[in-house]
N, C-alpha and C positions, 0 to 999 in steps of 0.2 A: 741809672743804668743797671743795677745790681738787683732792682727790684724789678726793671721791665724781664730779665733774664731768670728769675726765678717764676715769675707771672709766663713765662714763655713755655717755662721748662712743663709748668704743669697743668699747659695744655695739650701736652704731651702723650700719646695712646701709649699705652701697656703693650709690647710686641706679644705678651700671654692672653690677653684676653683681644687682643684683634683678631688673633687663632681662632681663640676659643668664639667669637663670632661669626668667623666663616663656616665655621664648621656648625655652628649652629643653626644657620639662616642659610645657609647656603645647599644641605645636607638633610640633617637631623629634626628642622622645623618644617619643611616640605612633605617630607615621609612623614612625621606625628601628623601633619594637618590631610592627608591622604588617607591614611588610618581611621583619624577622626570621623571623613566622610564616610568612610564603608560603616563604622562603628554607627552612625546617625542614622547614615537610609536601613540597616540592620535592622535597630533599634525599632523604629518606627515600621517597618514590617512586622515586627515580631508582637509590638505593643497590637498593632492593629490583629492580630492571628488570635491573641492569648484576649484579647476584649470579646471577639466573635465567638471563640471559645465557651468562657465564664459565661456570657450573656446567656447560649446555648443551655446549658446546667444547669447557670438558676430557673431558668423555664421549665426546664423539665420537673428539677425538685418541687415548684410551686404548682406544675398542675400534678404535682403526686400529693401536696400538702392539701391543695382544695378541694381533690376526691376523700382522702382521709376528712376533713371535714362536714363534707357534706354527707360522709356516710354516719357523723357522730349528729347531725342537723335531721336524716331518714331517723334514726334510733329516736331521737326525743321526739317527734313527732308520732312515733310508734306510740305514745304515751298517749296521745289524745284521741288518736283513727282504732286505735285500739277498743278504748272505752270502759276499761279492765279497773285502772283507778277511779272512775266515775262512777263506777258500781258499787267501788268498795265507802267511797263517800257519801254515795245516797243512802248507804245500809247504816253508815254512820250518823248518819244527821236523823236517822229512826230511832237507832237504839243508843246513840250516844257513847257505845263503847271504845275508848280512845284505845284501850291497848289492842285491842283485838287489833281495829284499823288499822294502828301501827305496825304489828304482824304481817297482815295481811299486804299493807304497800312495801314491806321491808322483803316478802318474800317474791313481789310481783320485782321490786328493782331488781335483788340477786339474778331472777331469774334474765330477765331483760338486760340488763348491764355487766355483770359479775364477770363474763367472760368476752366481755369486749378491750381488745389491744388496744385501740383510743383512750380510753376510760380507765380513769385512777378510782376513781369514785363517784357515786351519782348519790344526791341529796333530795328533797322532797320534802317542801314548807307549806300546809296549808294555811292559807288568807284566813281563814273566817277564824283559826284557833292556833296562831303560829306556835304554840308550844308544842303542837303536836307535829312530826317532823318523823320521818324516815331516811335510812341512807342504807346503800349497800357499799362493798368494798371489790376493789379489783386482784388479789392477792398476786397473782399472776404478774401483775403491773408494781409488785409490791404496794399498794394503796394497805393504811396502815388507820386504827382507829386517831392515828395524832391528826389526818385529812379531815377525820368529823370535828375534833374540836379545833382547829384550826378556821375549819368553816363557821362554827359558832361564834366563835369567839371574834373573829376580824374579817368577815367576809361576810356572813347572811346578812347583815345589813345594809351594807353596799350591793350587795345581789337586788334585795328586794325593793332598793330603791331604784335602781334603772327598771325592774319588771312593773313598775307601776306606770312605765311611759313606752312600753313596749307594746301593747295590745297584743296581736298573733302570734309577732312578728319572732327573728330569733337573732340574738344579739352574742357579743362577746364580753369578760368582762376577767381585767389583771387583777391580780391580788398580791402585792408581794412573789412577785415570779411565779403563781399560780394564777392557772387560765382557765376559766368555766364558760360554759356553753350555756343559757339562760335560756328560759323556754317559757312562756303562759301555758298554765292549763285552765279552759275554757268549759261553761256551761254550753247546753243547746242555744242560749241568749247569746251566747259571746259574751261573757260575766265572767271573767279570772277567780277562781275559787283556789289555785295550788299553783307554785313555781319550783318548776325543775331545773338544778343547776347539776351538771355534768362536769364535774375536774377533769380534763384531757390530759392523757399522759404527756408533757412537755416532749420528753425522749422520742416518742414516736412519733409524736407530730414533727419532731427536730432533724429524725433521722434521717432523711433522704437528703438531707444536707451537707452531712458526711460526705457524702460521694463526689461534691464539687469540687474539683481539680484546686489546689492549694487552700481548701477550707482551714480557716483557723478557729470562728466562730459567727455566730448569728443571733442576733436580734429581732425583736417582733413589734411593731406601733399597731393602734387602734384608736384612728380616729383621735391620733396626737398625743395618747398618754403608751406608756411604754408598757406591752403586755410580756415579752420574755426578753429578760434581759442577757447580755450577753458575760459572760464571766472571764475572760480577760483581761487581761492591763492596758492593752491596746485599745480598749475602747472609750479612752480620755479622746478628747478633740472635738474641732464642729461637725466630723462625719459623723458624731452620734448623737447632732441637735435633731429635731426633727424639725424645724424650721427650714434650716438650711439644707435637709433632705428632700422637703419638699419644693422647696426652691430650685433646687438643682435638676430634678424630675420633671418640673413644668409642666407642660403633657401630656409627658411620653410615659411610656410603661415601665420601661428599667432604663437603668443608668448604670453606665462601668466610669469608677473614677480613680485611674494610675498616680499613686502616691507615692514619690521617691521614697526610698529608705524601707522599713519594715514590713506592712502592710499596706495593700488597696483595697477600696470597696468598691460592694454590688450595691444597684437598688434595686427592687421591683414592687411595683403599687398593685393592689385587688382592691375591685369593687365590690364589696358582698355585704349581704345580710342590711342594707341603707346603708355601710357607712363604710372607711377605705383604711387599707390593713398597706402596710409599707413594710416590706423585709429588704435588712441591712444584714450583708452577709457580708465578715473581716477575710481577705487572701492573703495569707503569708505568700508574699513577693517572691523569697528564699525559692520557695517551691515552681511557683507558676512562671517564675523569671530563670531557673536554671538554666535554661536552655542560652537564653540569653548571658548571664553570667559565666557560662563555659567559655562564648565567643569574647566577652572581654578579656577572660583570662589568657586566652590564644595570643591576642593581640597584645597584649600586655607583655608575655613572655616572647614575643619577637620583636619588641622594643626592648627588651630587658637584653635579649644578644646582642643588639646594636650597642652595646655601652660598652662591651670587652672593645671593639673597632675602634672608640672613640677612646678608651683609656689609653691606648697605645700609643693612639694617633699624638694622646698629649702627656704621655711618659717619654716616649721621645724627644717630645718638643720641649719638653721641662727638663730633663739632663740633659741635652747635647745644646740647648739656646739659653733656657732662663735661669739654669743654675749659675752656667756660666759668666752671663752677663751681671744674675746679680752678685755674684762674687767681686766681680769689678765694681761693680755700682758701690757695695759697702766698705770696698779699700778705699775709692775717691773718697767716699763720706767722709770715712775716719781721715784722711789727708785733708781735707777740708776741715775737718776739728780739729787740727793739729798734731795729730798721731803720723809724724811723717816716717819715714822707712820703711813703712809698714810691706810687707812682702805677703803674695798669695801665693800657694800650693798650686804650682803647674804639673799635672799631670792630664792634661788634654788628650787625646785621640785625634783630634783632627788640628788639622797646620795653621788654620785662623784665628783659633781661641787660643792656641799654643803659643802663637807669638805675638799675638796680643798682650796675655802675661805676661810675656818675655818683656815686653817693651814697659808695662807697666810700672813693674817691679825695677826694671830701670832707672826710669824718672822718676820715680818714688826715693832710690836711694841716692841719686843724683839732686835730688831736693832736700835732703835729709843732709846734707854733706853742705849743699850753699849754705842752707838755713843756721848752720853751727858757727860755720863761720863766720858769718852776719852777726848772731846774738851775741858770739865771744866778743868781739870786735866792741857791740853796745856794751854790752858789761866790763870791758875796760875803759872804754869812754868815760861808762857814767861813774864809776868808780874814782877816776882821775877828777873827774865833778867834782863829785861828795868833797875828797880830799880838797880840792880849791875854796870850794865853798867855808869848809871848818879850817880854813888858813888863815881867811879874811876879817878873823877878828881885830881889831882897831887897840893898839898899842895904848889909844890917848886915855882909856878908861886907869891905864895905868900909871900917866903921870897925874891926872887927877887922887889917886889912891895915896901916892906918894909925897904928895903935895898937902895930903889931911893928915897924913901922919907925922908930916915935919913939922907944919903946924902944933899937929899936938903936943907934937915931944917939944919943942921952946915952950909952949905956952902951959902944960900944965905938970909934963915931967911926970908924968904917972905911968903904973904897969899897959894902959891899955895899949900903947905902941905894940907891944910885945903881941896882943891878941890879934892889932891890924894886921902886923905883919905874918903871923899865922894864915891869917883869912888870907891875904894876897898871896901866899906862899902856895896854898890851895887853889886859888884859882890860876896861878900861871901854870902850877900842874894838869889840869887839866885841859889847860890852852896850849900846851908843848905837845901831851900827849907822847910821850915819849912811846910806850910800847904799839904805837900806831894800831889800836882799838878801835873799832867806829861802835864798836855797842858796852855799856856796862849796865849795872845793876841802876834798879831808880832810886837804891839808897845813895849810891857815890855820885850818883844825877843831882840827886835832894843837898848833899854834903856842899857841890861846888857854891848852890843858890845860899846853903846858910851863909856858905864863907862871904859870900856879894852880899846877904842883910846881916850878918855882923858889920862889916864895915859901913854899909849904909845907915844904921844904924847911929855909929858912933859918928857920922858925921853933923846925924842931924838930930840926936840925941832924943826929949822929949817929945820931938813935934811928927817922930816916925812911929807906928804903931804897926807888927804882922803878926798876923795868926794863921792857923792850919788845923787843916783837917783833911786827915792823912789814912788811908787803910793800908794796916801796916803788912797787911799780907803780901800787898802791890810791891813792896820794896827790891822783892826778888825779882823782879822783873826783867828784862833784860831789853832795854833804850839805848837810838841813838845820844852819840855822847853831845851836851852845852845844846840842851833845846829848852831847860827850864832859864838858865840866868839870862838868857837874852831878854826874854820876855818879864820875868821880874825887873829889870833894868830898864825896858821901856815902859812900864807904869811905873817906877819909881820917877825917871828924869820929864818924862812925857807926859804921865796920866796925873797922879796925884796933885792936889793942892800944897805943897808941902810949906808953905809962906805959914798957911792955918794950923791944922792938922793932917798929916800924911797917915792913911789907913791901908795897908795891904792884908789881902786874907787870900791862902793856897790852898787849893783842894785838890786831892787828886781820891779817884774813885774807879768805879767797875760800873757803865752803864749797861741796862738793860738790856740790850744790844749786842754787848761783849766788846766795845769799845772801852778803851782807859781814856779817861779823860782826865786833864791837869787843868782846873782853872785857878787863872791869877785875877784876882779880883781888886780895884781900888777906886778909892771915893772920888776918883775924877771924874767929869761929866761928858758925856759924849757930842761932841755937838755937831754942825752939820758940818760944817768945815774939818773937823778931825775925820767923820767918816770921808769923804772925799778922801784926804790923805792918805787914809787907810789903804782903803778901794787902789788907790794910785800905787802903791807900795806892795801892793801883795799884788797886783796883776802880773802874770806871769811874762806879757809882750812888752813891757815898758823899763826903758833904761831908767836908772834912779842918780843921772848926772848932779851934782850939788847935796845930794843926803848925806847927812851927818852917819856916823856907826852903827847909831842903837839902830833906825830908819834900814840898813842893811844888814842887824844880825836879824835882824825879824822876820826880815824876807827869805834870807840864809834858811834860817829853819822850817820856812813853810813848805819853801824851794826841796829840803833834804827829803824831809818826810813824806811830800805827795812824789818823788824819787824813790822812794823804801818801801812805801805800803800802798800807793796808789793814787788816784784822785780824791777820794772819799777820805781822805786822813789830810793833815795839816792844822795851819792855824786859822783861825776864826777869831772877829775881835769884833764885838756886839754891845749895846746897851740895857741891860737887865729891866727890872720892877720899878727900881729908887730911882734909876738913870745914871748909877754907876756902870763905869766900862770894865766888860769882865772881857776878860783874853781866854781862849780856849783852844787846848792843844790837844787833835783827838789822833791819838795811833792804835794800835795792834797788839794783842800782848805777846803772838806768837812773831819770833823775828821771820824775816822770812830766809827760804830757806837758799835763797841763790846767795848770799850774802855771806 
């Protein structure tokens, strides 16, 4: 019953958080989810506005990039329609003079290229003698002579390899974030005799890029290898595979793809010159999403006023209901652990919780008041126990005692009477108990048990043997009184073979635990019939009609001591290793303290 009522209790709602669910679902979840939608269809207008937008841009920037190109595509072509370098190489191929030539095409570039905004620098490789080479520079564009040996050094060779599968035609070609413009220059045969590479200024090609509404950065492909690379951090990810850029373009011309968190990207594809140029342009969000991030922030702070409404709603509800009620909840509890009287601090406001404590604290001291006089009542009971109990010691151990001493005085007339009678003298003191003690020391415990194996001892002379083993710190102890000789006396009369040899051995220790334990140990054997007896004699429900003494002090003592210290203390009487029956008396060291 006690378990279906706690399995009852705690299926039980929380009257705080059933509040806090109406208010929740009822209120506060309705409106967020109203919000939501305006925040959604917002959203998606807005995404849709700021794509039409970007897309607009990039167009425009891209046909401002492929007139800047094709006017650097008119320029190298000026190089062939012209005819100017073809004249200086047929003068060359007459008189062989390389420097003059060189001269000659270094001052035709300057003049042709030196002041064109496109152009970092223009280069100039004849086929038939590539040592011999020309370049001018764009100062203007900062073009710097590190552009010529840069060119030398990691680029004329890669130039001249794509110009040998170019024919006319005019191609683009990356170098380490440098972009050249590759051109043949042709005989009357159509016979490549010199290839013109043009460095574009990356910046001004770049520039109109600027201008797109939340630019962060831009990237350039050619035909699948990367011609200007983008120089942010942002451009880890697959938005700058070019796989997956061209997968995503399929085949359409541009692409807007909305990237939750930092940036999105553009695409846009051109088709020029035979082969396909892909520009990836990064949008810092920050930017292009303001507009949008003002409206969450609006929204956001008129759910943010809604929560003063609902603190109230449950400051209220938390003083004037849950404090109150759990104030009551945690007096039950503790009157439930035993903490009875226990009174709570009424000071209520309203006349329900008011006397409610009123009533509590009532029956709280009304419980507190039975419950004392119940337990006094058991602790004289069981006190008047105890005292019955260490009453019932048997007389007859003492005309036995009396009966070995008369014996001995006719038959041998020696001093040892004098010791018997010391020993018995001892143990009827402690059988009177005159200062009505129930606990002393476990040396005056120890004292009554020598007095009982002295005189067992002299009864049965060579054929008894005991020993001990004692920590002698235990002695101070403080025991109930006459719970060692019972139990030395029933392995004396009971346990031992004493016809043979009678062996007893006394231990008393500190087990790991913190229990004291006293065991009487002796070389009788346990057999099945003794255990039964046992079993019979210490069960606590069973009357012991016809048991001799020792069979009743022994219960006596198991009786006192699971009285004093509990269930978990008393006596124990078991079979060891050998198959001798050791007796084991386990108590407490601290007395307790009702006593």
């Amino acid at each position: 019953m006690i378990n279906k009522a706690v399995e009852k209790h705690r299926r039980k709602k929380s009257l705080r958080w059933s509040m806090v669910r109406r208010l929740v679902f009822g209120w506060f979840l309705p409106l967020f989810l109203m919000i939501l939608v305006v925040i959604l269809l917002m959203t998606k207008k807005v995404l849709s506005q700021v794509e039409q937008t970007i897309l607009a841009s990039v167009e425009k920037t891209v046909d401002i990039m492929e007139y800047q190109l094709k006017d650097c595509e008119k320029a190298s072509k000026d190089a062939s329609y012209q005819a100017v370098i073809m004249e200086h190489y047929k003068t060359y191929r007459e008189n062989r003079n390389a420097t003059k030539f060189e001269i000659d095409l270094k001052k035709y570039l300057t003049g042709q290229y030196g002041y064109d905004d496109n152009c970092r620098a223009a280069m100039l490789v004849i086929l038939e003698n590539p040592e011999i080479s020309a370049y001018s520079l764009n100062y203007s564009n900062e073009g710097s002579y590190q552009d010529v040996q840069f060119f030398n050094t990691k680029a004329r060779e890669k130039i001249l390899e794509v110009a040998q599968t170019l024919d006319t035609g005019t191609t683009l070609v990356g170098v380490e974030g440098r972009v050249y413009m590759v051109r043949n220059l042709v005989t009357s045969k159509f016979v490549p005799y010199a290839v013109l590479a043009l460095e574009l200024d990356r910046e001004s090609l770049m520039k109109s890029y600027t201008g797109i509404w939340g630019y962060a950065d831009a990237a350039v492909y050619w035909n699948g290898e990367l011609l200007v690379p983008g120089a942010a951090d942002h451009e880890a990810g697959r938005e700058h595979e070019y796989d997956y850029m061209a997968s995503a373009l399929g085949n359409r011309r541009a692409l807007y793809k909305y990237k939750v968190g930092g940036y999105s990207h553009a695409y846009r594809r051109i088709d020029m010159y035979g082969g396909t140029m892909v520009l990836l342009v990064s949008l810092d969000n920050r930017v292009t999403y303001a507009e949008m991030t003002a409206m969450l922030y609006f929204f956001l702070i008129l759910l943010v006023f809604m929560i003063p409404l609902i603190v109230q709603m449950m400051r209220f509800f938390h003083n004037k209901v849950t404090v109150p009620l759990g104030e009551l909840i945690a007096a039950a509890d503790a009157v439930r652990e035993g903490e009875l009287g226990i009174q709570i601090v009424n000071g209520e406001d309203n006349e329900e919780f008011y006397r409610m404590k009123e009533s509590f604290n009532h029956m709280s001291q009304q419980l507190k008041t039975q419950f004392d006089k119940i337990y006094l009542e058991e602790i004289a009971l069981r006190d008047a126990k105890i005292m019955a109990l260490q009453s019932q010691i048997n007389p007859h151990f003492l005309n036995n005692t009396l009966e070995a001493i008369n014996w001995e005085a006719r038959l041998n007339g020696n001093q040892k009477v004098s010791g018997m009678i010391e020993a018995l003298s001892t143990m009827l003191e402690a059988t009177m108990n005159r200062k009505e003690e129930q606990f002393h020391s476990m040396a005056e415990e120890m004292a009554y048990a020598d007095a009982y194996l002295y005189i067992t001892a002299q009864r049965f002379g060579a054929r008894f043997n005991c020993t001990k083993q004692i920590d002698e710190w235990l002695l101070t102890v403080q025991v109930p009184r006459l719970i060692i000789q019972p139990i030395v006396e029933n392995a004396v009369e009971h346990g031992m073979d004493i016809t043979t040899q009678g062996r007893l051995e006394i231990r008393l220790f500190e087990r790991e635990d913190g229990y004291l334990c006293i065991e009487v140990e002796d070389n009788g054997h346990l057999t099945m019939e003794d255990r039964k007896r046992i079993d019979r004699i210490l069960a606590q429900d069973r009357e012991l009609s016809g048991e001799n003494h020792v069979s009743l002090g022994i219960r006596n003592v198991d009786q006192r001591l699971k009285m004093i210290y509990g269930a978990d203390c008393g006596l124990f009487i078991n079979g060891n290793e050998s198959a001798y029956t050791v007796s084991t008396i386990l108590l407490k060291t601290d007395v307790p303290s009702e006593q």
